[in-house]
C-alpha positions in Angstrom: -22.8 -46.4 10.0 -21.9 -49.0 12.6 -19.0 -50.4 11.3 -17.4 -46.3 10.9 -18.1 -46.0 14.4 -16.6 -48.7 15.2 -13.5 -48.3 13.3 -13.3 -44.9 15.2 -13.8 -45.6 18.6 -11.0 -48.4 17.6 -8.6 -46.0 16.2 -9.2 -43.7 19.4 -8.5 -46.5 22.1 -5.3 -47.4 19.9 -4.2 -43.7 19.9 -5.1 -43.4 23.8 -3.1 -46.7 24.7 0.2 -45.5 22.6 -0.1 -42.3 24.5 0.1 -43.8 27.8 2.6 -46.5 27.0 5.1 -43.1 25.9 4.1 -42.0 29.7 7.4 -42.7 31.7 7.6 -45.9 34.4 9.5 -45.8 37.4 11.5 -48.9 36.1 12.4 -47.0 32.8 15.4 -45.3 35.2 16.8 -48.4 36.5 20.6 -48.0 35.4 20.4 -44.1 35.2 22.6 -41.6 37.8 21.3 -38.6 39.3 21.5 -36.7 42.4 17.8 -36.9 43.7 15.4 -39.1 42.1 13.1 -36.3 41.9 14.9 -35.0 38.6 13.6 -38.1 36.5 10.0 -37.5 34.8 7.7 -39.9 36.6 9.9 -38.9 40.4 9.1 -35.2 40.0 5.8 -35.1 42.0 6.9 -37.2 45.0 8.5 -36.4 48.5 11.7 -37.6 49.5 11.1 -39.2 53.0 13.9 -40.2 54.0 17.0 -43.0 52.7 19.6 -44.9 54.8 22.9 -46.5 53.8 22.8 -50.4 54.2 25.3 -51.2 57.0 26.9 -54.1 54.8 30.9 -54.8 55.7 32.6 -54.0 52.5 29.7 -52.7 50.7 29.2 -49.0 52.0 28.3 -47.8 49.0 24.7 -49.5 48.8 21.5 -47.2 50.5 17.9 -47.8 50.1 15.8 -44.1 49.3 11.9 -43.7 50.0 9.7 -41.9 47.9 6.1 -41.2 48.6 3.2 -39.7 46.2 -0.2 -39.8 47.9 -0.8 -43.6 48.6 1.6 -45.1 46.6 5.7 -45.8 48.1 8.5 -46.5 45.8 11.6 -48.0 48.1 15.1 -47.1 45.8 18.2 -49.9 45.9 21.1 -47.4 44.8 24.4 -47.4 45.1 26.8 -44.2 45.5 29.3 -44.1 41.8 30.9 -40.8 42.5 31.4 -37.8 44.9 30.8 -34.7 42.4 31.1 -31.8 44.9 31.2 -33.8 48.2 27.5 -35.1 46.9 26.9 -38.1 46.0 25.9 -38.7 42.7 23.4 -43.1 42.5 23.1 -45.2 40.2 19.4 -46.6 40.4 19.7 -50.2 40.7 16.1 -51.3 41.4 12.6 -50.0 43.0 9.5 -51.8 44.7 6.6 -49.7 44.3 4.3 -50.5 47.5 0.6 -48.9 47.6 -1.9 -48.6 49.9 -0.3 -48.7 53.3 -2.9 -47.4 56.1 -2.9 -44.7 58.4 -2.0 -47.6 61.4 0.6 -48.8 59.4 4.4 -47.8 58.9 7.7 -49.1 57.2 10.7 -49.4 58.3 14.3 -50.2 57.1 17.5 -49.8 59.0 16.3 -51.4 62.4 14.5 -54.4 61.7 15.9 -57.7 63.1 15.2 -61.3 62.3 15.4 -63.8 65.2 16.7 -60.8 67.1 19.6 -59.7 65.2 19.6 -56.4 62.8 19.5 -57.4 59.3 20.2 -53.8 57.5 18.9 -55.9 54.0 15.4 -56.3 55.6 12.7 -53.6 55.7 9.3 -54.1 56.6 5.5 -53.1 56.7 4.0 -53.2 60.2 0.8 -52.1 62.1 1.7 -49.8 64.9 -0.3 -51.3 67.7 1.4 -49.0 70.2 3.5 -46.0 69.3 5.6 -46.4 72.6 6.2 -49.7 71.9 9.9 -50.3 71.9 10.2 -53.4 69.4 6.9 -53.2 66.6 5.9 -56.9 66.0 2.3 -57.1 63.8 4.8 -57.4 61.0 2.3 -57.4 57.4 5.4 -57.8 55.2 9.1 -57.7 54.7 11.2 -57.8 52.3 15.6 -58.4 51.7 17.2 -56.7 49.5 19.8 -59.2 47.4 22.8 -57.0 46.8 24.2 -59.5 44.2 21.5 -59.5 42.1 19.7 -56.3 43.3 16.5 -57.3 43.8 13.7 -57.3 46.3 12.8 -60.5 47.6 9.9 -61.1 49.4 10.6 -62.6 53.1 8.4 -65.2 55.6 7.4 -62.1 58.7 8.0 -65.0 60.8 11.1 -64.0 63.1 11.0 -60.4 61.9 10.6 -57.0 64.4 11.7 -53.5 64.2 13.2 -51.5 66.6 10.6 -48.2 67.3 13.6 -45.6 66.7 11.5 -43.2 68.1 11.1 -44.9 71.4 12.3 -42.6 74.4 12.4 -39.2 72.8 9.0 -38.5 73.2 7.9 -38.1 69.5 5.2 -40.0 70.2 
């Protein structure tokens, strides 16, 4: 009797774990072309936060998309192919997935510096200390996006702020 049970429980764990592999991944999309991420399987249940174009000379076509589903953050590299209809139509180049970011805590791409200078290719996980703060310091972690090989490469916080591009306008 043992061994049948066994053999069954087996055959169930197999069939469970080939059901989930089927399950799409966010990497599965690398190389694919859509408007919004949200039309691809495993995007469909997240929100669009927001997405910037990298201020690179020469390279305007590159733009970095954050997606959010409950506690886990996917970050986009993309890069505009075509205009179909004045919209632009990305190619998805690569995605971080980032989980578990706290209530204190924000990220932040587009105006974080390194020794003081903007470095559009770096974004960054930081406490919020203070939310008037003009510059956030208490970096956690950063990353810099390598264009020529489009990938995410994990960066030293040392040197690393943000600018607070809420400062002044009284969202706070």
């Amino acid at each position: 009797m043992k061994p049948i049970i066994f053999l069954e429980v087996l055959t169930i764990t197999l069939f469970i774990a080939n059901c989930n592999s089927n399950l799409p991944k966010p990497n599965d999309y690398i190389g694919k072309e859509y408007k919004t991420l949200k039309e691809f399987e495993f995007f469909k249940d997240f929100e669009e936060k927001f997405g910037i174009v990298l201020d690179l000379p020469e390279q305007k076509e590159y733009s970095l998309a954050m997606y959010q589903k409950e506690n886990l953050i996917i970050v986009a590299l993309e890069k505009t192919v075509r205009h179909v209809e004045g919209r632009p139509i990305f190619q998805l180049l690569n995605i971080i997935e980032i989980e578990g970011i706290e209530s204190n805590q924000a990220i932040n791409f587009g105006s974080c510096r390194m020794n003081g200078e903007i470095d559009p290719t770096i974004f960054a996980i930081y406490n919020i200390d203070d939310p008037n703060a003009y510059i956030f310091k208490n970096m956690q972690r950063a990353w810099r996006v390598n264009i020529d090989s489009s990938q995410f490469e994990q960066i030293d916080i040392q040197g690393i702020d943000c600018i607070n591009e809420e400062y002044g306008y009284g969202i706070n």
